[in-house]
Every structure is written in C-alpha cells, then in structure tokens.
C-alpha positions as CSV (number, residue, x, y, z in Angstrom):
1,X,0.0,0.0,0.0
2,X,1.7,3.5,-0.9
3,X,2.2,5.9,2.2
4,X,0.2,9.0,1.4
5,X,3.1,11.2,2.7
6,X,5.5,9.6,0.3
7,X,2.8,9.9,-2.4
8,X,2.5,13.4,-1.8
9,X,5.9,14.1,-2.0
10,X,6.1,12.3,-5.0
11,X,3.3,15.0,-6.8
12,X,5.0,17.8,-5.6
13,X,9.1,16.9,-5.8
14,X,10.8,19.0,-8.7
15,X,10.8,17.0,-11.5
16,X,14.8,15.0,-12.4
17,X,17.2,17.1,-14.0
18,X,17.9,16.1,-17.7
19,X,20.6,14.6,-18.5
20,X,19.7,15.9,-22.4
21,X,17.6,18.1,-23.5
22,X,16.4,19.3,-26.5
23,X,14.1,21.5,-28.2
24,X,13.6,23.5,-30.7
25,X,15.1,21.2,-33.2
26,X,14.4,21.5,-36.5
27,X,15.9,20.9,-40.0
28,X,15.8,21.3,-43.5
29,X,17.1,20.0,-46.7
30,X,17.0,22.4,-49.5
31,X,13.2,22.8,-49.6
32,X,12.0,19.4,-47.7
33,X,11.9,20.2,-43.6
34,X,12.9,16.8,-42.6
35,X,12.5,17.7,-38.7
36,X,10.2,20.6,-37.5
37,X,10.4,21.6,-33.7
38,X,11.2,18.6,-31.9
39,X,11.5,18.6,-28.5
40,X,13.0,15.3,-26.4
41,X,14.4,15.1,-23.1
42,X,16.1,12.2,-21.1
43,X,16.9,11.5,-17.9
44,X,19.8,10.3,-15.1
45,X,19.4,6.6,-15.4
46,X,16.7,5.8,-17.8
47,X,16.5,4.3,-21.0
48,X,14.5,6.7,-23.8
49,X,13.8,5.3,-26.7
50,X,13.0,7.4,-29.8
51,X,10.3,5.6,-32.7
52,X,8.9,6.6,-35.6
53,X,8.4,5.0,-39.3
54,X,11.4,5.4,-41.7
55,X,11.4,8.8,-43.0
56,X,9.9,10.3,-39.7
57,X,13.6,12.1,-38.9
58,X,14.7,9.3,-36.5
59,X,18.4,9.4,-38.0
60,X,18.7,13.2,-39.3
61,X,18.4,13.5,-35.3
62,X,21.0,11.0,-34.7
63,X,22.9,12.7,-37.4
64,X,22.7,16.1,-35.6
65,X,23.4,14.9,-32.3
66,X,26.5,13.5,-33.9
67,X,28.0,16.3,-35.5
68,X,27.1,14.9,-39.7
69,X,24.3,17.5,-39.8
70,X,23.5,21.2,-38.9
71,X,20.4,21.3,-37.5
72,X,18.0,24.9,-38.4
73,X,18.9,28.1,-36.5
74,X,17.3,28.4,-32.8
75,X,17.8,24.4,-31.5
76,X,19.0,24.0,-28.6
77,X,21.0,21.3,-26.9
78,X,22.4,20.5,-23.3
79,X,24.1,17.8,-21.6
80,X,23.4,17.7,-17.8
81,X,22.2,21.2,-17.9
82,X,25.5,22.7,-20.2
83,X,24.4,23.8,-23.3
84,X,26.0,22.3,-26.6
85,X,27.3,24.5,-29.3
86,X,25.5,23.6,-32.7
87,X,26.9,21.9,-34.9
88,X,28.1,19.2,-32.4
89,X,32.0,18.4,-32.5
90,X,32.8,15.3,-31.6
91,X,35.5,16.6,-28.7
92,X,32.5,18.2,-27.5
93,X,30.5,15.4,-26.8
94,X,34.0,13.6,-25.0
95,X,33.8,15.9,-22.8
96,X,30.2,15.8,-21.7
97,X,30.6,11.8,-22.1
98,X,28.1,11.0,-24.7
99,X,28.9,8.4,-27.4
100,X,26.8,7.6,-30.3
101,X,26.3,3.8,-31.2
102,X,25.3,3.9,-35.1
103,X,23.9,0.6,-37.2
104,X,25.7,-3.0,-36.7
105,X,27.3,-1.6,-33.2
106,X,29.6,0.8,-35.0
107,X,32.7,-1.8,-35.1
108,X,35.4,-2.4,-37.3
109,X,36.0,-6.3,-37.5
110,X,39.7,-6.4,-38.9
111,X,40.8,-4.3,-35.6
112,X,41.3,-5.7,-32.1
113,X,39.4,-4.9,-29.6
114,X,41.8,-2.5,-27.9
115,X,41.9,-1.0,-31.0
116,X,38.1,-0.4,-31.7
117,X,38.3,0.7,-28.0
118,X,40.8,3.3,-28.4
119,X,40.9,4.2,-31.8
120,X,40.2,8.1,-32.3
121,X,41.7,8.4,-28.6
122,X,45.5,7.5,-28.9
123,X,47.7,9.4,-27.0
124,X,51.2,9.6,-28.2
125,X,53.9,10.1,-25.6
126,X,55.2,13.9,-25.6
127,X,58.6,13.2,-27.1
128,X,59.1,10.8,-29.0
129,X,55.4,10.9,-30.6
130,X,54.8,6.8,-30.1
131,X,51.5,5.2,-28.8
132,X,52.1,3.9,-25.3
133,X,50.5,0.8,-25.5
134,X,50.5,-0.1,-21.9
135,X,48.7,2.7,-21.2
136,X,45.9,2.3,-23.6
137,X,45.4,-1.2,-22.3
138,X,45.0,0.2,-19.1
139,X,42.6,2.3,-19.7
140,X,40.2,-0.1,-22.1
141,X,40.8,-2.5,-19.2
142,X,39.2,-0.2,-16.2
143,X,36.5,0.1,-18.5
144,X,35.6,-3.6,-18.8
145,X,36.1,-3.9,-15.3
146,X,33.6,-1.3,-14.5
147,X,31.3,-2.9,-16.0
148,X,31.5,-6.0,-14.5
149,X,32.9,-7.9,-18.3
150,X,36.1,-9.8,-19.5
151,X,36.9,-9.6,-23.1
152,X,40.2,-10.3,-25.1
153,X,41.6,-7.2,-25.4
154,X,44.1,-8.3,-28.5
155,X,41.2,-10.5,-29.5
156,X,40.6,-9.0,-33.6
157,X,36.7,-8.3,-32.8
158,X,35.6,-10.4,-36.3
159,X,36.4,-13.2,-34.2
160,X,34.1,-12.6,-31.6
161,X,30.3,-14.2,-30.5
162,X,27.6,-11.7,-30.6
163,X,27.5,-10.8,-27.2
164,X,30.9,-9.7,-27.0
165,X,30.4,-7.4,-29.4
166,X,27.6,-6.0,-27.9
167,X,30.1,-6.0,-24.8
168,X,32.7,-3.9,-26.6
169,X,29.8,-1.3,-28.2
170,X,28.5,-0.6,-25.0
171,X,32.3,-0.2,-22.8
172,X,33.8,1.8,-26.1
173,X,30.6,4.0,-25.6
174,X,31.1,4.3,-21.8
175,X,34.9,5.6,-21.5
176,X,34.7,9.0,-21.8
177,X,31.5,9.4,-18.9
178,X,32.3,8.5,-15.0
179,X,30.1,5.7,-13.3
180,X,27.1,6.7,-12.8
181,X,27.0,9.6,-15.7
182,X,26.8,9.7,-19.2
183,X,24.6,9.5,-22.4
184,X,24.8,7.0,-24.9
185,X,22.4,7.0,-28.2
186,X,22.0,3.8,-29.7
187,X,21.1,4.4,-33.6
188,X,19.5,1.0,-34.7
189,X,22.2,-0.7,-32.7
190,X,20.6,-4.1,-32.4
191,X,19.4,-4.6,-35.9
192,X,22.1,-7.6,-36.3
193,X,21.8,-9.1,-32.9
194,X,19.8,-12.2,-32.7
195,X,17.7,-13.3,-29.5
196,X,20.1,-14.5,-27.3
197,X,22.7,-11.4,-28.0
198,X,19.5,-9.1,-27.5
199,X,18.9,-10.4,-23.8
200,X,22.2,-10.4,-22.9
201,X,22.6,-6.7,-24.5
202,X,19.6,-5.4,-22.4
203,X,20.3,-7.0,-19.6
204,X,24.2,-5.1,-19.5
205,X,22.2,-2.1,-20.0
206,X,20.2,-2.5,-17.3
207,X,23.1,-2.6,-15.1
208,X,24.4,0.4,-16.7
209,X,21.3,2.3,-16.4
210,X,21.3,1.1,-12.4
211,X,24.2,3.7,-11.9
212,X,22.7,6.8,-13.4
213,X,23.9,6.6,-17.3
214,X,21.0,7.3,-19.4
215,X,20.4,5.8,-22.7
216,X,18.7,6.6,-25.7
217,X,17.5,4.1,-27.6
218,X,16.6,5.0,-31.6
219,X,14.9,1.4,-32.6
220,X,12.0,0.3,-35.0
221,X,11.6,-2.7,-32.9
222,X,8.6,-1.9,-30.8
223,X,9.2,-5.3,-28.7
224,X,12.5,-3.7,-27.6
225,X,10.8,-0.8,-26.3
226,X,7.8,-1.9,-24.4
227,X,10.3,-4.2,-22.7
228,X,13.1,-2.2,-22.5
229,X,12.3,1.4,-22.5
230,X,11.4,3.3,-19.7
231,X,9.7,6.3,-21.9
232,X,9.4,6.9,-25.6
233,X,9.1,9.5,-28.0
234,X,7.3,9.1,-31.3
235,X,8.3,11.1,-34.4
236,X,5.8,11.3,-37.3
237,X,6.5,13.3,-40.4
238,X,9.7,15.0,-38.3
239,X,7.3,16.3,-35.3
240,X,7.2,14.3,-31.9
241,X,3.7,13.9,-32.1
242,X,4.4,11.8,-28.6
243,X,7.2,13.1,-26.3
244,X,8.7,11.4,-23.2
245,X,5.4,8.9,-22.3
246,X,5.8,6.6,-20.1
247,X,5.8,3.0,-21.4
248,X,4.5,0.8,-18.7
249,X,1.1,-0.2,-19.4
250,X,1.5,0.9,-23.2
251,X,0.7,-2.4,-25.6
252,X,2.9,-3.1,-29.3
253,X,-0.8,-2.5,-30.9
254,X,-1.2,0.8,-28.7
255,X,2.4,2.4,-29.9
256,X,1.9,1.0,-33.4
257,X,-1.2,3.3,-33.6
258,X,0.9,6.3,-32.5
259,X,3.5,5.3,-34.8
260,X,1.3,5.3,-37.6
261,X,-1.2,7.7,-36.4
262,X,-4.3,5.3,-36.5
263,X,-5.2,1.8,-34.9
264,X,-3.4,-1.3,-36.6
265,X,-6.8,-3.2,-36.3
266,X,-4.7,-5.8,-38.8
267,X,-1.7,-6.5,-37.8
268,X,-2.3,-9.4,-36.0
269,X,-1.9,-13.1,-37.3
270,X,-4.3,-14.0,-39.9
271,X,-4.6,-17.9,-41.2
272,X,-4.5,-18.1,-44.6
273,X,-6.3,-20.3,-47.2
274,X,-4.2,-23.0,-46.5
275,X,-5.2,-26.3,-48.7
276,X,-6.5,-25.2,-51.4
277,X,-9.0,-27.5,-53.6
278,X,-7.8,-29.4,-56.1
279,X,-3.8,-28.4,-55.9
280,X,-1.5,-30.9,-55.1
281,X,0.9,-30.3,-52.4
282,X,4.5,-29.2,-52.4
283,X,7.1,-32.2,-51.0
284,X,11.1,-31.6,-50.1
285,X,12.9,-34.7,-49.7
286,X,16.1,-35.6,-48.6
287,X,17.4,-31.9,-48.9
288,X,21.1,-31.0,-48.0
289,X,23.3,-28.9,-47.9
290,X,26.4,-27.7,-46.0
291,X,24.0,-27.0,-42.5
292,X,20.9,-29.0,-43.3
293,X,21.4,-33.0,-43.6
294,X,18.4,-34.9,-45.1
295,X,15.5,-32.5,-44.4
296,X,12.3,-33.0,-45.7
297,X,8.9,-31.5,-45.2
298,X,5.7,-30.8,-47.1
299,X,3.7,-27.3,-48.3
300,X,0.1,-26.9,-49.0
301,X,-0.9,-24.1,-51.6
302,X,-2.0,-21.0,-49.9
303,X,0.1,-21.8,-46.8
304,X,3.0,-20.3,-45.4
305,X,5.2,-22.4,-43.6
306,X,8.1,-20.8,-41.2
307,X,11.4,-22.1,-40.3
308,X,13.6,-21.1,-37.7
309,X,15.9,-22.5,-35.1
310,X,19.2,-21.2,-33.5
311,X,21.8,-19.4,-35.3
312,X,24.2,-22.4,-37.1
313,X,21.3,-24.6,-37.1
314,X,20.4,-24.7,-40.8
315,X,17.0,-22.9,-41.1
316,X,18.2,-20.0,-43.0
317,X,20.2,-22.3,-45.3
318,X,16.9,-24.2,-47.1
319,X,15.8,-21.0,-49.3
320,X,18.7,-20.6,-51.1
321,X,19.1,-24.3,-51.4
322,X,15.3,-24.1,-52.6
323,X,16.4,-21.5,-55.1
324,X,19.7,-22.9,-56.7
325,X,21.6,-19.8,-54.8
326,X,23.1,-22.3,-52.8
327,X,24.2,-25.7,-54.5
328,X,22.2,-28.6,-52.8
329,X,24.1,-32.4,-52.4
330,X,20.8,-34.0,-52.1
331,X,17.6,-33.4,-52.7
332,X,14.1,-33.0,-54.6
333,X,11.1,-31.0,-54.9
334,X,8.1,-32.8,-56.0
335,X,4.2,-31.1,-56.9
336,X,1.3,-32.4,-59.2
337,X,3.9,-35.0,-60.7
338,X,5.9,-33.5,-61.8
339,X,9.9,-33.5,-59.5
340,X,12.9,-31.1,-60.0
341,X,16.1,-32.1,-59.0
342,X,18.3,-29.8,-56.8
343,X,21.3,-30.4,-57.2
344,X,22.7,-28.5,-59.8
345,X,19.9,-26.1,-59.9
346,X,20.8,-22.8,-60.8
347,X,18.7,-19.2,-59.6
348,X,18.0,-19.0,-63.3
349,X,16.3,-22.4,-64.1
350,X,14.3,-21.9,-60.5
351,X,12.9,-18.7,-61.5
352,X,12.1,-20.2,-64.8
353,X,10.3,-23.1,-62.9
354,X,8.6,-20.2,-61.1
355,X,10.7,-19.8,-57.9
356,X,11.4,-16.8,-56.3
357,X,13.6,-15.9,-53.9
358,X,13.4,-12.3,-51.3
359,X,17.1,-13.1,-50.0
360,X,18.0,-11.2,-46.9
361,X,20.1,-7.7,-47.0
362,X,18.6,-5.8,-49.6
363,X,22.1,-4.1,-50.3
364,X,23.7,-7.2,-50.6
365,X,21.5,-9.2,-52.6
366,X,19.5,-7.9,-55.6
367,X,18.8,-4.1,-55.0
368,X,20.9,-2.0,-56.9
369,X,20.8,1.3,-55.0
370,X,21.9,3.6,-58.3
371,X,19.0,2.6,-60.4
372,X,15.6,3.5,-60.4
373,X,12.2,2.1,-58.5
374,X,11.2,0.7,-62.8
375,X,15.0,-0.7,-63.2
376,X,14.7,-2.6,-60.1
377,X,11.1,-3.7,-59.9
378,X,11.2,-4.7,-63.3
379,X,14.6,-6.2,-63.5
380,X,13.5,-10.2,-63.5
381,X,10.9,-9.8,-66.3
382,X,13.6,-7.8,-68.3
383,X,15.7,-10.1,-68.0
384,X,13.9,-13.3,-69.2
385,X,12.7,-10.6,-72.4
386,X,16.1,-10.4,-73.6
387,X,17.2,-13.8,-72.4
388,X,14.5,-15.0,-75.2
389,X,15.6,-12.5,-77.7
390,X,12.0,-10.9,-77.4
391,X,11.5,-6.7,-77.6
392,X,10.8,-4.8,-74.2
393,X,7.2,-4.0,-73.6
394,X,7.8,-0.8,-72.1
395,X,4.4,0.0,-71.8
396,X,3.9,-3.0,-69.8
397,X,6.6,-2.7,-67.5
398,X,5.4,1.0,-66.4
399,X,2.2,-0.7,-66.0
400,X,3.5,-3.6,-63.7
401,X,5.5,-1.0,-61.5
402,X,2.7,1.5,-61.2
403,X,0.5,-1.8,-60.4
404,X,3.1,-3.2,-57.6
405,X,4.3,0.0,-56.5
406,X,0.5,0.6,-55.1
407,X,-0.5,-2.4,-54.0
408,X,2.3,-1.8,-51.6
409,X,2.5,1.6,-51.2
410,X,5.8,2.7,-52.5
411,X,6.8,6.0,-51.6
412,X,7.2,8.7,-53.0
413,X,5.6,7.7,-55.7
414,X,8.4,8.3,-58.4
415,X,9.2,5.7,-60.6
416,X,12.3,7.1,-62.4
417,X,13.7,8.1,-58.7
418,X,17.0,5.9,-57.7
419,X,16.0,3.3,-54.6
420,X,18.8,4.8,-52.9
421,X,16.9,8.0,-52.3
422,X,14.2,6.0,-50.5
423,X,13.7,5.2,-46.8
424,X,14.7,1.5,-45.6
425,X,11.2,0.6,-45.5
426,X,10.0,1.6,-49.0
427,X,13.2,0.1,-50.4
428,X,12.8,-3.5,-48.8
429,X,9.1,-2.6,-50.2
430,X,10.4,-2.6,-53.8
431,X,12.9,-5.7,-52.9
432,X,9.9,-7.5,-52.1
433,X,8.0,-6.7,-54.5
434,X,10.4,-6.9,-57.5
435,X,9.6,-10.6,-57.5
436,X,6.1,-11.0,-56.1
437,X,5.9,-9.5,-59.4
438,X,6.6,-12.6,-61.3
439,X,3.8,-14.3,-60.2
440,X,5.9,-17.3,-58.3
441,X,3.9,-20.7,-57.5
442,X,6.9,-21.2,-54.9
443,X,7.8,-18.0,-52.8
444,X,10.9,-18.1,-50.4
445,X,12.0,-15.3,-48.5
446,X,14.4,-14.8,-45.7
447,X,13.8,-12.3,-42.8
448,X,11.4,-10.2,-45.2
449,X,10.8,-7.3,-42.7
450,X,14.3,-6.8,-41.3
451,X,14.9,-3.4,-40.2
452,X,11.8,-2.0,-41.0
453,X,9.3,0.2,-39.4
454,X,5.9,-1.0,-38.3
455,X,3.8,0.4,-41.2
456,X,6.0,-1.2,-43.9
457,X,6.0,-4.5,-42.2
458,X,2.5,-4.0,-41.9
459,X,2.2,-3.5,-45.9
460,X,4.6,-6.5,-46.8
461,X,3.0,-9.0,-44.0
462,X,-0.4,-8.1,-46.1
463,X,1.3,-8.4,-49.3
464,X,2.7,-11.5,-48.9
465,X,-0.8,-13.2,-47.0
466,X,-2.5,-11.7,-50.6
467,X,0.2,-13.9,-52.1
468,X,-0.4,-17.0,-50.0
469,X,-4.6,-16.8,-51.1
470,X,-3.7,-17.2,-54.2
471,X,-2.7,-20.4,-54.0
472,X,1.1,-19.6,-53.8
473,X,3.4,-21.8,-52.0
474,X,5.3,-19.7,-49.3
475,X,8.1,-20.2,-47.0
476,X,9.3,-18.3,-44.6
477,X,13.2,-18.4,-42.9
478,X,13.4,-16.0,-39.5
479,X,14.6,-15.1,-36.7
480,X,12.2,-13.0,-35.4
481,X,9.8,-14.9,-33.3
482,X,6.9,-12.2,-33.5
483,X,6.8,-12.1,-37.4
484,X,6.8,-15.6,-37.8
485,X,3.4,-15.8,-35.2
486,X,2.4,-13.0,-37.7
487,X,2.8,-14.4,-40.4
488,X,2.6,-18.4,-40.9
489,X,0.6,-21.1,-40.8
490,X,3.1,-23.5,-39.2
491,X,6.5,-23.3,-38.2
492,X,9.4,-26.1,-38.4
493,X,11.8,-25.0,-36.0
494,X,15.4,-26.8,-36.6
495,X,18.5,-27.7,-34.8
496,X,21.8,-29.2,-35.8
497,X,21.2,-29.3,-39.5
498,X,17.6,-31.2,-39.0
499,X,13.3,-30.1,-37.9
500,X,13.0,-31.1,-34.2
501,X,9.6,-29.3,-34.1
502,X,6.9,-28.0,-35.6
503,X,4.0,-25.6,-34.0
504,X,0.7,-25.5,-35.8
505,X,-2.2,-23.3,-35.4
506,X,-2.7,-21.0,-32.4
507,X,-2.8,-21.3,-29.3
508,X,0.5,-23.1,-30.4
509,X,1.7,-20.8,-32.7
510,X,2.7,-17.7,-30.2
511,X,5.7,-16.0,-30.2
512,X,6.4,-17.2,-26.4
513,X,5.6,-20.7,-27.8
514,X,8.3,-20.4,-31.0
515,X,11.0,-18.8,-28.5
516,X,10.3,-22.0,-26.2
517,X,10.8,-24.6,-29.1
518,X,13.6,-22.7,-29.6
519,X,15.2,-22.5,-26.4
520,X,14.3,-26.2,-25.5
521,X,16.1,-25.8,-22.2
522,X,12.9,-23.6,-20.9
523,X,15.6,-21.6,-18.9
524,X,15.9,-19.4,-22.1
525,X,12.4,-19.6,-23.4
526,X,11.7,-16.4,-22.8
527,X,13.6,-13.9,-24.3
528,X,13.4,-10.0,-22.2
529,X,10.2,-8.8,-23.2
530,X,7.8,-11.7,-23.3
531,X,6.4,-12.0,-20.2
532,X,2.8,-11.0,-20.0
533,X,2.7,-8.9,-16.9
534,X,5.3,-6.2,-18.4
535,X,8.0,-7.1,-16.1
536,X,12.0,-7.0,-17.3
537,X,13.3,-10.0,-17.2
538,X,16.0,-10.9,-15.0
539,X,18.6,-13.3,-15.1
C-alpha cells in the first residue's frame, strides 16, 4: 500500500534534472523540412527510446546529435544542464561523455578490440610521438572492469560471438563518462543481434542504467521498447507527435497506432487459405546442404510455412538451397507429378520453374541502390525478355510497376527516382515486391521485414498473405519470433542441421511458444520482453 506522505511528496518533488535536453530542433534540406520543432528530453538513469516510421527524422536527429548534420537556427541542446554548441563536435560530446552507437554496433571487425576501444583516442607520448600501449590497455581495461565484463583485449573483434560485441559497443561508448553519468544513443544498434545477444545486450544495459547513465534508444523494434524502455518519444512526419510517455502499461498495438497515427486493427496473425481445392501439395525430400542434412517436409498451396531455429542450425540455409543460390548435395522437390532435382539447380532455371527468392540484405542481394524504383522492380521480367531475344514492352513494364508499387505503397511515388533516395522501409518494399511481381507458384524469403518500421511490415506482411490466397506456396526463414506468429501457418523449427519441431495453429503458434521450441532448455524460453505482466526480465 503506498504511504500518502510519500505519495505526496512524489506529486510535488521537482521534476529530475535532464541529463539531455532538447528542443527546438528542427531541420531542412533544400526545400524538404525533414524535422520541425522537436523537443526530447532524457533522464539520469533511464533508458529513452525514440520511434517513428522510416522517414519520420529518427536518423537526421541521430545525425545532428553526432555532428554529420546542422540542424535549423534556434535548437537548442544541453548535456546535464551545459548547453552544446551547434553543430556538435565530436570533442565536444568527450567531454560531456556521450557516445553515439550507429547501425551494426559501430565496429570495425579487422581491428582488435583495444583497437576499436581506443581508436580516435590515442595518446602519443610527448617526445618521441609513439602510442604507449601499456597505457591504452589500461585504460580499455578499467572500462571492462567497471562494468563488470572480461573480453580479449588483443582478440581481432571479427572473431568474436555476438555478445561480446555488444560488450565492446557498450564499454567503447562508456569511456569518456564517470560511473554513474553519461549518455549513450544507440542508432538501430541491435538490428544484427539475434535473440540470445538481445537479452544479454539489455540485460548489460540494465546494469548500466542502475548507476545513473541514461540511454537513448533509436529502434524500430517496438518489442525492444515496451520491454526495454522506460519512456518513448514518437516522431511522425519530423514532429514528436508523442514526447517522453511513459511506457508501462502501453501495448505493441497501442504504440503501433501512434507510430502510424491510427489503430493497426490488422496487424495481427491471420490464417491463410491453407489447402487449397484441387492443388496438389508441395514435398522436399532428402534436402542437403552444407548445414541442413536430409530434411524433408511438405507445403500446402495458400500456406506459409516458417522455419527457424538457432543461429548455425540450418534454417536459414533451405531457401537458397530451394532456389539454386546455394548448390544442394541432395535433394528433390516434388508437386502435381511433376519433381525437380536440386542439385545442380541454378537461380536461373528456379525462377524459370517459377521460384522466387526475397534473399536477406537488400544491399547485398538484388537491390541496386543507383537505379531506379522501374529498373529494379522490373529487372527479373527484363531479364527473361532479352534472355528469349524478345522486344521490351515498355508500356507494360510501367504498368506492372505502377500496379506493384501501389499495391504496396511505394513511396514517393516516383518511378524514375533511384531506390537509394528512399527510406529503408519503402526500399525493402520494392525488394519484395520486384519478385512477387513474377507471379511465383513457390515464394521463399528470408527475414522479409528486417529493419523496417511497423507500417511497412505492416504492408509486406499483407502483401505477402495476398500472395499466399492465391494459392502460392510460401516459406518463410526468421529469426524473429513475433513475425513468424504473424505471419505463418506452421512453423518447423530446426536444430543441428535437421526439424526437431513444428508448431501449428494457435494457441500453439505464439511468439512465447516459438522462443520455447527454440530455447528447448525452458531456462531461455523467454527472451526480455515476453512476459505478459510487463516485467523485465531478470537473469
């Protein structure tokens, strides 16, 4: 029961001092004003994180508070009450111990860690100008110790697991602020991390947070921040339409609306026309590859099958062995009579046998960044056209890209404009699309709403459910628990190369219930985050 005299104090105690605080912040390019008057504010020892759809301003303000940008004339910016001059320098922020975290945790793989620890912060001796290396290792060592870790210092940080990466982010961002002070800004920091490197991420932050360093948290993961954040701010069309709310008691569905600016009545998991009439199903048999060893497993048309498993278990391996992007030892694919072979097969023959493939990494796999939305949406019928010698139907291909580029929403709305101009989310939507547009009878994709923001998943988890009633066959390889609930109709989870599981239908088909398979332990079934009653999770 609360004391009323402590409750009382509690409504009238001056509210924490900020340990940043902005407002006023504002910013234009040419004659598009990306951010318009944003206020923001966090405080000692909390974790803030910062939302919004891609496009919303989310990284211009990362930018700014970086020093790569200039935000408008009359922003202001302080650190623990001392104002910041504008633009940023990064000295400046050493000295009032705030570190910025950007994409992929900001390392550089081919240096140690002593070196990713104290690169940019070298101190030569006076005299004879050489590094003293002792020194340095002192110094990246009282870090680690403060925070309670024990990496490799001369370990080269490719080498390393997941977690100790996240472990060397977090103490490279911590040695310029004393214990218990500090800012660190996370800029879509965890987009790599898988489950098990999440928890153990938030969980050292926790700690962190525990002795007065504040965090803020720039994420499009909404999971992350209703079980991780301690308030939020949500940008929309560069304005903090929400600003510093608290987050306990706030729902995914409930931010997603604010996100978005209206209820997501339908994002939730919607069974598909699984089994449809008169179609023969789809059968793998005896499929392997370098992590998979004699898998096999059947598809019904108009169902969307999910696999996942562990990291190293062989899940993620079976669309591009599906595909001919990966060559296959063994293995067959069988529907309405008629088999295809896998080994041998090549991306080529499978798209000509109506395969398509969404590979993860946009960047890396398919979406050339310098060409246009019609170049890249279009590429895979051009390509067959003047494989068969036959003339270009332009008219036809502006037709198909105006077609696909509403039905899931590209924007802007410029064919001719290069996908590099667009946000994340409207690039992965032209990625996507580019081959839903050939009409595939087998569709394969691979983590197809990574690092995206809620309304473009929200478009491509309804695109690709239009593609599953339609008689498609579609599988599904992720990591991400909650997408695969939202999405399929079973999922085959997989460790050491083989299925060990598979969940069908709800109540079975949960997030918590996929994490669990996963996990099969039970002591790490449930990732941070999970748990019904809003509590953190504590190890």
């Amino acid at each position: 029961m609360t004391d009323p005299t402590t409750e009382a104090r509690s409504m009238t105690a001056a509210p924490p001092a900020q340990r940043l605080s902005i407002t006023g912040l504002s910013k234009t390019f040419g004659r598009s004003r990306v951010l318009t008057d944003v206020a923001l504010d966090v405080r000692p020892g909390e974790i803030h994180a910062l939302v919004g759809q891609n496009g919303s301003g989310k990284s211009t303000l990362a930018k700014i508070l970086n020093g790569l940008h200039t935000p408008d004339p009359g922003a202001s910016v302080t650190i623990g009450g001392v104002p910041l001059a504008l633009p940023v320098r990064p000295r400046d922020l050493r000295t009032h111990g705030m570190a910025v975290v950007h994409q992929n945790l900001g390392l550089v793989d081919d240096l140690s860690v002593l070196e990713n620890m104290r690169v940019g912060r070298l101190t030569p001796s006076r005299f004879l100008r050489r590094v003293r290396w002792a020194d340095e290792r002192a110094e990246a060592s009282a870090v680690f110790e403060r925070i309670g870790r024990d990496v490799a210092l001369d370990a080269r940080v490719g080498t390393l697991h997941e977690e100790e990466r996240a472990t060397v982010a977090i103490a490279r961002a911590l040695q310029d602020a004393a214990t218990g002070t500090g800012l660190i800004v996370f800029d879509e920091s965890t987009r790599a991390l898988t489950r098990r490197s999440l928890e153990h991420f938030f969980t050292l932050l926790d700690e962190i947070v525990s002795t007065g360093t504040s965090v803020l948290m720039i994420t499009h993961r909404l999971e992350e921040v209703i079980s991780g954040a301690d308030r939020v701010t949500v940008l929309r069309d560069g304005r903090a339409v929400v600003s510093g709310a608290e987050v306990e008691g706030m729902t995914e569905p409930e931010l997603a609306g604010l996100i978005l600016g209206s209820n997501l009545v339908d994002l939730e998991h919607r069974p598909t026309s699984a089994g449809v009439e008169g179609t023969a199903p789809l059968r793998v048999d005896s499929l392997t590859g370098q992590s998979v060893t004699d898998v096999s497993f059947e598809v019904r048309p108009g169902e969307i099958v999910g696999l996942t498993g562990l990291a190293g278990s062989g899940y993620d391996e079976v669309p591009y062995l599906l595909a001919g992007a990966t060559p296959a030892a063994t293995g067959r694919m069988t529907t309405s009579g008629l088999t295809l072979g896998l080994p041998g097969l090549t991306p080529a023959a499978a798209i000509e046998h109506g395969i398509a493939l969404v590979p993860e990494g946009r960047e890396r796999s398919g979406l050339a960044l310098e060409l246009t939305v019609t170049e890249n949406l279009g590429f895979p019928k051009t390509a067959r056209a003047r494989k068969r010698l036959r003339p270009l139907d332009r008219r036809a291909e502006r037709t198909l890209v105006q077609d696909w580029s509403e039905r899931l929403d590209v924007q802007p709305r410029r064919p001719r404009a290069p996908v590099g101009t667009l946000s994340g989310g409207n690039q992965q939507k032209v990625f996507v699309a580019k081959w839903l547009a050939t009409d595939p009878d087998l569709l394969l994709l691979h983590e197809p709403t990574q690092a995206v923001d809620v309304g473009a998943r929200h478009t491509i988890v309804a695109a690709i459910h239009e593609k599953a009633r339609a008689g498609a066959f579609v599988i599904v390889a992720g990591s991400d628990e909650n997408e695969l609930a939202l999405l399929c109709d079973r999922v085959l989870v997989f460790d050491d190369g083989r299925i060990r599981r598979e969940l069908t239908s709800t109540p079975d088909l949960t997030p918590d219930a996929i994490v669990a398979a996963i996990y099969t332990d039970g002591s790490r079934a449930r990732l941070r985050g999970l748990r019904k009653d809003g509590s953190r999770h504590e190890e």
